[in-house]
C-alpha positions as CSV (number, residue, x, y, z in Angstrom):
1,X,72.5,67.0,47.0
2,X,74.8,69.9,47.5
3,X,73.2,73.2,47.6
4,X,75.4,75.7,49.7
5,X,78.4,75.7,47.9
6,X,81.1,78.1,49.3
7,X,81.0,79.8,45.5
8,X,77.6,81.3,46.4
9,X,78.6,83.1,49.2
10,X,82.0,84.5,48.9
11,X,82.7,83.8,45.2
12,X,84.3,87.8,45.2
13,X,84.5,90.9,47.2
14,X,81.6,92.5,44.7
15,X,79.3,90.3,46.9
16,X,80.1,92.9,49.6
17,X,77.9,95.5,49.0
18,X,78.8,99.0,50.6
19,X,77.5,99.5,53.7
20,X,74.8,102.0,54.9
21,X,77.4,103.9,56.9
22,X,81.2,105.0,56.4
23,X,84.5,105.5,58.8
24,X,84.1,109.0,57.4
25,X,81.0,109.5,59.4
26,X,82.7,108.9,62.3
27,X,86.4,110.3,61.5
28,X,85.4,113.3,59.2
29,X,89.3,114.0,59.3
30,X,90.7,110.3,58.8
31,X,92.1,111.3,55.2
32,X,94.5,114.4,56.9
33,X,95.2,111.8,59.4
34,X,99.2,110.3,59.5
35,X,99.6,106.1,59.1
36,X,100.4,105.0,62.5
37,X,101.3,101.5,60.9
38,X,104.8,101.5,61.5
39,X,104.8,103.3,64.8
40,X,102.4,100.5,66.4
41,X,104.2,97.6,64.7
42,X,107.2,99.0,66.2
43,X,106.2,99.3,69.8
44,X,105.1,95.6,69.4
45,X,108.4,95.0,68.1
46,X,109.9,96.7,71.0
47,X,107.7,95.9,73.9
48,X,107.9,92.2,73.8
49,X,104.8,92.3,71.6
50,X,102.6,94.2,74.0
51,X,100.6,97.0,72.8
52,X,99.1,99.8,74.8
53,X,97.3,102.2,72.9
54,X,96.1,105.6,74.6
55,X,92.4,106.1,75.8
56,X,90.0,107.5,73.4
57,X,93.0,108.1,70.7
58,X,92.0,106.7,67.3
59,X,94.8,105.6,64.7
60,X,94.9,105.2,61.2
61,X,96.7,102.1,60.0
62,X,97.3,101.0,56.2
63,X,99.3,97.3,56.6
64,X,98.4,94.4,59.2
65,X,99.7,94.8,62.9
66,X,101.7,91.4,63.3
67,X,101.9,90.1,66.4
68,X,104.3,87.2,66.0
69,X,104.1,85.0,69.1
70,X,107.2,82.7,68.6
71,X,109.0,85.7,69.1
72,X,107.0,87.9,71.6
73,X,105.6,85.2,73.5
74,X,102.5,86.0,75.7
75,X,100.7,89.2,74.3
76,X,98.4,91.9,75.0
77,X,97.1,94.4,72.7
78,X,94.9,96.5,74.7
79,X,93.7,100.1,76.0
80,X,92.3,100.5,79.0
81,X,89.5,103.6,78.6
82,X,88.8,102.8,75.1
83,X,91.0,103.3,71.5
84,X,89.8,103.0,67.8
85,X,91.9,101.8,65.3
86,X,91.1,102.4,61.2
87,X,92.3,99.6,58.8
88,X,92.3,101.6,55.8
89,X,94.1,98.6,53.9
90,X,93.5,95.3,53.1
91,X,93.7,92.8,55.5
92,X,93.7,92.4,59.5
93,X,93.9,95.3,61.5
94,X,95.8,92.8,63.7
95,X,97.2,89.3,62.8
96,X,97.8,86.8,65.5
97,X,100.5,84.9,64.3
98,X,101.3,81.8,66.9
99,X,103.0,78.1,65.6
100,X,100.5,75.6,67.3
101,X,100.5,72.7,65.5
102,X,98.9,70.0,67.7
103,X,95.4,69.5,69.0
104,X,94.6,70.6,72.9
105,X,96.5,68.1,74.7
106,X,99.2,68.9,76.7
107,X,101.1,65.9,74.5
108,X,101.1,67.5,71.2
109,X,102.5,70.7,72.7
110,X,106.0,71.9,71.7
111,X,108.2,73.3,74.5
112,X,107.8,76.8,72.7
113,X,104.5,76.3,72.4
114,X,103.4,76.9,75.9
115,X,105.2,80.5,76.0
116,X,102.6,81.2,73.1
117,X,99.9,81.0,75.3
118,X,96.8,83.7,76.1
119,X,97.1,86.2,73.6
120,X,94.3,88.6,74.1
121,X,92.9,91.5,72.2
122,X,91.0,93.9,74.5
123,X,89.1,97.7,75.1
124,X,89.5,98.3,71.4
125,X,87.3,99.4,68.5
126,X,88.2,98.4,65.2
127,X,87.1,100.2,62.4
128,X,87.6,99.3,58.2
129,X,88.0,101.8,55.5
130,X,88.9,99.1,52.8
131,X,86.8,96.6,50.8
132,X,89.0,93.7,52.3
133,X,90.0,95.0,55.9
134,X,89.3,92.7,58.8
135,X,89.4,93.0,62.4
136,X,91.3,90.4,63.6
137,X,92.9,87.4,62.2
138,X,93.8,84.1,64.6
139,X,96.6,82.1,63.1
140,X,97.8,78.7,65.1
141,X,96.8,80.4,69.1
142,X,96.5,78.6,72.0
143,X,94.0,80.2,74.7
144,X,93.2,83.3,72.3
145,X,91.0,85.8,73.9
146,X,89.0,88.9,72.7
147,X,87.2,90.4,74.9
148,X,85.3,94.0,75.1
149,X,86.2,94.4,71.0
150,X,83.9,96.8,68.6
151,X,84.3,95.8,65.1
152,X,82.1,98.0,62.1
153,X,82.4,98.3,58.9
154,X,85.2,95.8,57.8
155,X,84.7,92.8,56.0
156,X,84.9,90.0,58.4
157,X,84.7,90.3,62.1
158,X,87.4,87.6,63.6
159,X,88.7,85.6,61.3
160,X,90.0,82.0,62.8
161,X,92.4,80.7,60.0
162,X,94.7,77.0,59.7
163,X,94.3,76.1,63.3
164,X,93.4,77.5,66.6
165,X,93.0,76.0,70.1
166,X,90.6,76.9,73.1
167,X,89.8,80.5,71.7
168,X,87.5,83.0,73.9
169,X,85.5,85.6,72.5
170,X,82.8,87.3,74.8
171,X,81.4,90.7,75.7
172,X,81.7,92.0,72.0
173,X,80.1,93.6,69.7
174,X,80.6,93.0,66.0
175,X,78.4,94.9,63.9
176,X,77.4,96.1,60.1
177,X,80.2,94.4,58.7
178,X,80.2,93.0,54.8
179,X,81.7,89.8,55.3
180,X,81.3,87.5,58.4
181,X,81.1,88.8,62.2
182,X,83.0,85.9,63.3
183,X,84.5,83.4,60.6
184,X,85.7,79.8,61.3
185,X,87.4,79.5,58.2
186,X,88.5,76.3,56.8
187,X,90.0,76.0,60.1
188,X,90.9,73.3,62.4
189,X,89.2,74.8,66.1
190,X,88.7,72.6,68.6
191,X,87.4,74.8,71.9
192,X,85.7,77.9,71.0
193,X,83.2,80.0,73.2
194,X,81.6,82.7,71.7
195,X,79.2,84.3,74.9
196,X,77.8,87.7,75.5
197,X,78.3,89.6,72.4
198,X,76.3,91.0,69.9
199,X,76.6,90.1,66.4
200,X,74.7,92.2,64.0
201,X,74.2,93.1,60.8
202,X,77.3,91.3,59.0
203,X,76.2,90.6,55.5
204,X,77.3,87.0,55.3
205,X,76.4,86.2,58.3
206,X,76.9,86.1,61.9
207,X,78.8,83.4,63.3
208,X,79.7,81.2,60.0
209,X,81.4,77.6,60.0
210,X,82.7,76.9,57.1
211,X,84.8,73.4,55.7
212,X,87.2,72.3,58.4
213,X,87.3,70.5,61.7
214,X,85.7,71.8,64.2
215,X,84.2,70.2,67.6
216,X,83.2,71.9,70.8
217,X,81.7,75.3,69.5
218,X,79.4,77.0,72.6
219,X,77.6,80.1,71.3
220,X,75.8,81.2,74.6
221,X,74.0,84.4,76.1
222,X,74.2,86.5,72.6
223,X,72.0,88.4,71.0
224,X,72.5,87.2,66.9
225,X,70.3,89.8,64.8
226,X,70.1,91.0,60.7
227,X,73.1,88.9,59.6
228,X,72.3,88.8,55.7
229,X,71.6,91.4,53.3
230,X,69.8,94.0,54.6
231,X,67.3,94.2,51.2
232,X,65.6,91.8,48.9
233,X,69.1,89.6,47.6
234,X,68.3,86.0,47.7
235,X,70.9,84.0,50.1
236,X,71.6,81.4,51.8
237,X,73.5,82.5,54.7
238,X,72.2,82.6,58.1
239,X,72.8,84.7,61.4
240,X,74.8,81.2,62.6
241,X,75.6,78.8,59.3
242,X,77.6,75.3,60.1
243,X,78.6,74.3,56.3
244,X,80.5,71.7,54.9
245,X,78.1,70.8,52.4
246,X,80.7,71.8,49.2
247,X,83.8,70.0,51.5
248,X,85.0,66.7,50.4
249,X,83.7,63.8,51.8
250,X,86.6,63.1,54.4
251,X,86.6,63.4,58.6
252,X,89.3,66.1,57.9
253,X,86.2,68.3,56.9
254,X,83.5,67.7,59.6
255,X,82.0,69.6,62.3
256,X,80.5,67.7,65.2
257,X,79.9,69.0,69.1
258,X,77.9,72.5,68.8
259,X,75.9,74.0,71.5
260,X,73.7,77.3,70.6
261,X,71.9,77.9,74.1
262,X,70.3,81.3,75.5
263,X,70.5,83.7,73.0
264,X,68.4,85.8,71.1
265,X,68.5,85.1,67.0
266,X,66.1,86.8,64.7
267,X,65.9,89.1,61.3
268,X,65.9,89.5,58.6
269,X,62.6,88.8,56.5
270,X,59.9,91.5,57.1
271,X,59.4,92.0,60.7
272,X,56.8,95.1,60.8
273,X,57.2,95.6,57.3
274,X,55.2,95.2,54.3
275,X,53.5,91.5,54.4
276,X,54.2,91.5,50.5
277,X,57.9,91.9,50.8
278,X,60.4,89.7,51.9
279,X,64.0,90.5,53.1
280,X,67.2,88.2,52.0
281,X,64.8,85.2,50.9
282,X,66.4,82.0,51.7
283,X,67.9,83.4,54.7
284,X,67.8,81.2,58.4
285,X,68.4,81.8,61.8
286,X,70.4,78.5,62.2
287,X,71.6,76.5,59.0
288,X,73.2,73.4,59.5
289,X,74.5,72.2,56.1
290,X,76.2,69.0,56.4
291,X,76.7,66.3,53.6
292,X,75.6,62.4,53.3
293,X,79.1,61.6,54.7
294,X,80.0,62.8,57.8
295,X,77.0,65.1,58.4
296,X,77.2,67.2,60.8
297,X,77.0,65.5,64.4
298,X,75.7,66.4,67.9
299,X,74.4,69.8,68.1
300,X,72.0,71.0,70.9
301,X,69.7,74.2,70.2
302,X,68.0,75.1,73.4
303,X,66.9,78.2,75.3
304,X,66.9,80.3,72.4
305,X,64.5,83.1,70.8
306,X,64.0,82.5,66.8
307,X,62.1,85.1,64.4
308,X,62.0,86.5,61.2
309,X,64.2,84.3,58.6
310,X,62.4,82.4,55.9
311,X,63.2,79.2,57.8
312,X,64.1,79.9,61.9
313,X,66.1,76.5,61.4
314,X,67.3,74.9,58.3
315,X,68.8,71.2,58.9
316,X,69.9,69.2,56.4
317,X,72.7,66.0,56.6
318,X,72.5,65.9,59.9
319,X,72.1,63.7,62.9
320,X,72.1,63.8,66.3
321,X,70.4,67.4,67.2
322,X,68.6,68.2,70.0
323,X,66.2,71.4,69.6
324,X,64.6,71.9,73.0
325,X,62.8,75.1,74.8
326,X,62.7,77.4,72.4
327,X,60.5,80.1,71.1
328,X,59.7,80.4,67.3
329,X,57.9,83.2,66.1
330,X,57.4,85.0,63.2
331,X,59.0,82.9,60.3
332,X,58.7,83.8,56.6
333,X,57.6,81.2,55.8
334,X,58.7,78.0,57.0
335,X,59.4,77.5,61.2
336,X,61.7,74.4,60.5
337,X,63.1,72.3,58.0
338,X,64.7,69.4,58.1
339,X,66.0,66.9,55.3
340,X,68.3,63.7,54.9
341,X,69.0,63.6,58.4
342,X,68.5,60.9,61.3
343,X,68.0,61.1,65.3
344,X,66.5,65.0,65.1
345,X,64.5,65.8,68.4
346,X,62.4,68.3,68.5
347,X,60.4,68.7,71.8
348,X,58.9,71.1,74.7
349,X,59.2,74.1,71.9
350,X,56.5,76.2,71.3
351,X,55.8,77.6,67.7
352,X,53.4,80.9,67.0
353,X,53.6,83.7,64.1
354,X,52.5,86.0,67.2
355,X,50.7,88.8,65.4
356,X,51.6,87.8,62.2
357,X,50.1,85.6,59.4
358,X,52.6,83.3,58.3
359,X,52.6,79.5,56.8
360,X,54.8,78.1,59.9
361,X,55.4,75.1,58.1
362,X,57.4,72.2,60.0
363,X,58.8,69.8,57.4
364,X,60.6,67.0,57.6
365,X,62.1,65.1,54.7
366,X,63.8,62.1,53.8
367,X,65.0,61.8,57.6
368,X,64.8,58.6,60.2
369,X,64.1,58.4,64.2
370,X,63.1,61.6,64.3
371,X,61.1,62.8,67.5
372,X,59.0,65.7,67.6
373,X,57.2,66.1,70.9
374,X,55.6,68.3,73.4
375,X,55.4,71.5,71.9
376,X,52.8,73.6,70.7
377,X,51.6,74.5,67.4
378,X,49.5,77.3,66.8
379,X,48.3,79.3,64.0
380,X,50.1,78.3,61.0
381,X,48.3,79.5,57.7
382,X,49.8,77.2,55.6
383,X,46.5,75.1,54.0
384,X,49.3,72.1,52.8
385,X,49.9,71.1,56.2
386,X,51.4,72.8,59.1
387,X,53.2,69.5,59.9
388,X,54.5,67.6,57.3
389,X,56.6,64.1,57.0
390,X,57.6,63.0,53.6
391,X,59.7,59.9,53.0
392,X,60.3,59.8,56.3
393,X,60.3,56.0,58.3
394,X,61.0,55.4,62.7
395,X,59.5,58.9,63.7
396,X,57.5,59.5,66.8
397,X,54.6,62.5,67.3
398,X,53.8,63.0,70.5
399,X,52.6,65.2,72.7
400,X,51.8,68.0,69.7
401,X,49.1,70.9,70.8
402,X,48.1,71.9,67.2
403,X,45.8,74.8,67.1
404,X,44.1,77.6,65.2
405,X,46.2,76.3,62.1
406,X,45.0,76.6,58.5
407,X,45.7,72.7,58.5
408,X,46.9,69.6,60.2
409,X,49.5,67.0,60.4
410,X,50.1,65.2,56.9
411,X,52.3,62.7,56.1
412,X,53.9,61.6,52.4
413,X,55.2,57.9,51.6
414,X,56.0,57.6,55.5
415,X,56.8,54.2,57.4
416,X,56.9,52.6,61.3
417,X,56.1,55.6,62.3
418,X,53.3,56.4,65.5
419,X,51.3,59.3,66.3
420,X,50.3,59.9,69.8
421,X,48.8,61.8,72.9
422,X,48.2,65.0,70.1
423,X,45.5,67.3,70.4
424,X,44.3,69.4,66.7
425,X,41.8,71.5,67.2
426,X,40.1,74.7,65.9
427,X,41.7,73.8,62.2
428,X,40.6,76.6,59.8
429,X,37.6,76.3,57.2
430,X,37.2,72.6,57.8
431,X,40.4,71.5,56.4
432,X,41.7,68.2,57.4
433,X,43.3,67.8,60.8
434,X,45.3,64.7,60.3
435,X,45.8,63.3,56.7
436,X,47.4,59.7,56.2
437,X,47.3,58.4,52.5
438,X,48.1,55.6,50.9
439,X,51.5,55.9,49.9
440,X,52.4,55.3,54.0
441,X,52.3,52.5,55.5
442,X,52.7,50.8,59.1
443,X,51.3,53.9,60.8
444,X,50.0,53.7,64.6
445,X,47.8,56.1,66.1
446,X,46.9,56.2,69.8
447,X,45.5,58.4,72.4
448,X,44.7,61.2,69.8
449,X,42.0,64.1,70.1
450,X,41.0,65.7,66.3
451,X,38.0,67.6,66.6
452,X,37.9,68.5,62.9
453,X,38.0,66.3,59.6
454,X,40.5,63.8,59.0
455,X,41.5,61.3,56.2
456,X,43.0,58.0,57.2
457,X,44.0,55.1,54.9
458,X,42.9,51.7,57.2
459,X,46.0,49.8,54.9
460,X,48.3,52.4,56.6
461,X,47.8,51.4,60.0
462,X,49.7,49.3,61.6
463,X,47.9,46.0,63.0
């Protein structure tokens, strides 16, 4: 079952609605201003690639600023106390043009190769003025880094395109754009930090994965907020979206090797707005949307804060996660789903709408050797069942603090699986706290404390 298909999220640039701000807010003047495009492209042309642009000047540009590295070498394209530059075309503001065509090592390096290496984009603001300007496009780089950027109002953020090696983006801040704040696009990336930024308000979403092969992507210390449409359009991007789920079913187009640890990752649903409305339904703080061959592999969530999506984490075809300390609140409705996938652990989490009402829901679907553990459930107002295992065979439940919720722990047509060590209490209106039917079978329960109702099949257990 394929049901992110890239169609749905960038099938045209009318997606993109217009933002809530303009360029012309901020450069009441821009349309008197001169195009400085073929100034800048000449002093890279003429300075060895390197551009300098002067503090707190702004320029209006109406073509990409190439920046070919076969022939400039090792670039900079900087200002030191602070320069805006206005795409008012389509495209990049500035294109990164390098000829990398091996992986990152040293063996599948050309001689030329080597002189390509560090570009970096830095002290900048980037601002679009065009339905399909970007901020900056990576072609074929080595060691890329951006550093202290400010992108608004374009379409996408970074865009990583063909292939890119060891890239570095940190202390940014990419925000309120229509497309993507930082877009792995159908690219081959192996090595990419993305740290200290904030990525905000980007339409179709924050950080966004999409087809390719990618391995070793570290998102650390950012604060991820709003990325999805910013009113009541259904989607089903996320503020960070791994997909390959429309890719075919080859190891060219995987994505394995992800670590999302210590950042902040919330809106939008309805946070302090009206309990009857809900903001970009479908929407997720993390999607992971894999496919039955090669699904995504070996991600770790930990350390991070998770609010206010319709699902905080949405998992499906995928095996070997780790989702550990982190703090869910206020999901609309669902906390975490997870379907088709094997070898999920879920543990030391804790799980509370805070001071909202919401269902909470934790479902798991169609997945094996699953472990959910050690975390604490509390106040879900779901009455269907605030933990729920359907078709599910080799999980373990232990350790689970379930409280306040408006039920229990229920599981579907659910094998070899064992329940231990948990604790459901203070259930609401004397709904069940554990339910166990007959369609499941070979079910072992130990060391558990319900102090409300439940309903156990004795053929389930296991003997």
């Amino acid at each position: 079952m394929r049901i992110f298909p890239a169609l749905l999220l960038f099938a045209a640039s009318a997606a993109f609605a217009a933002p809530i701000h303009s360029t012309l807010d901020q450069i009441p003047d821009l349309k008197t201003m001169p195009d400085s495009t073929a100034t800048l492209q000449s002093m890279i042309d003429n300075t060895d690639g390197n551009l300098k642009l002067g503090d707190r000047n702004t320029y209006r540009i109406t073509r990409p600023l190439v920046v070919d590295l076969a022939k400039h070498k090792a670039v900079k394209v900087f200002s030191e106390g602070g320069a805006t530059i206005v795409m008012d075309g389509p495209g990049p503001a500035i294109r990164i043009q390098g000829s990398h065509e091996g992986t990152a090592g040293p063996k599948t390096f050309k001689a030329a190769t080597w002189n390509e290496n560090m570009p970096i984009v830095s002290g900048i603001e980037i601002l679009g003025n065009h339905p399909e300007a970007d901020g900056i496009e990576l072609f074929q780089t080595v060691g890329a880094i951006v550093s202290r950027v400010s992108i608004r109002w374009a379409r996408h953020g970074v865009h990583l395109v063909t292939r890119n090696r060891n890239v570095l983006i940190s202390d940014c801040h990419f925000y309120e754009n229509q497309g993507v704040g930082v877009y792995l696009d159908d690219v081959n990336l192996h090595q990419i930090n993305v740290a200290n930024s904030h990525i905000s308000y980007n339409r179709q979403g924050g950080i966004v994965v999409r087809d390719g092969n990618v391995r070793n992507l570290q998102v650390s210390g950012c604060d991820i907020e709003a990325n999805m449409p910013g009113d009541e359009t259904p989607t089903r991007t996320a503020n960070i979206l791994i997909d390959v789920s429309g890719s075919p079913d080859t190891r060219a187009k995987s994505i394995a090797e992800i670590s999302i640890t210590g950042c902040t990752i919330q809106h939008s649903a309805n946070y302090g707005g009206q309990e009857g409305k809900t903001v970009a339904p479908g929407g997720a703080n993390i999607r992971l949307a894999g496919k039955a061959i090669y699904p995504i592999d070996s991600v770790t969530i930990s350390g991070n804060v998770l609010s206010d999506t319709t699902t905080n984490i949405d998992i499906m075809h995928a095996m070997d996660v780790a989702i550990s300390a982190n703090n869910f609140f206020a999901p609309k409705p669902n906390n975490l789903r997870v379907t088709h996938s094997a070898r999920v652990v879920v543990t030391g989490n804790t799980f509370n709408p805070r001071q909202f009402e919401r269902p909470g829901t934790i479902l798991f679907q169609d997945s094996v050797d699953c472990v959910i553990a050690n975390s604490t459930l509390h106040k879900f107002s779901t009455p269907d069942g605030g933990l729920i295992l359907e078709r599910c065979s080799g999980f373990s439940l232990n350790g689970l603090l379930m409280s306040d919720c408006g039920s229990g722990i229920v599981l579907r047509r659910t094998s070899d699986t064992s329940i231990s060590n948990c604790r459901v209490n203070r259930t609401a209106n004397g709904a069940l706290d554990l339910m166990i039917g007959g369609s499941n079978k070979n079910i072992m329960l130990s060391g558990n404390v319900f102090t409300g109702p439940t309903k156990v099949e004795k053929s389930t257990l296991k003997k």
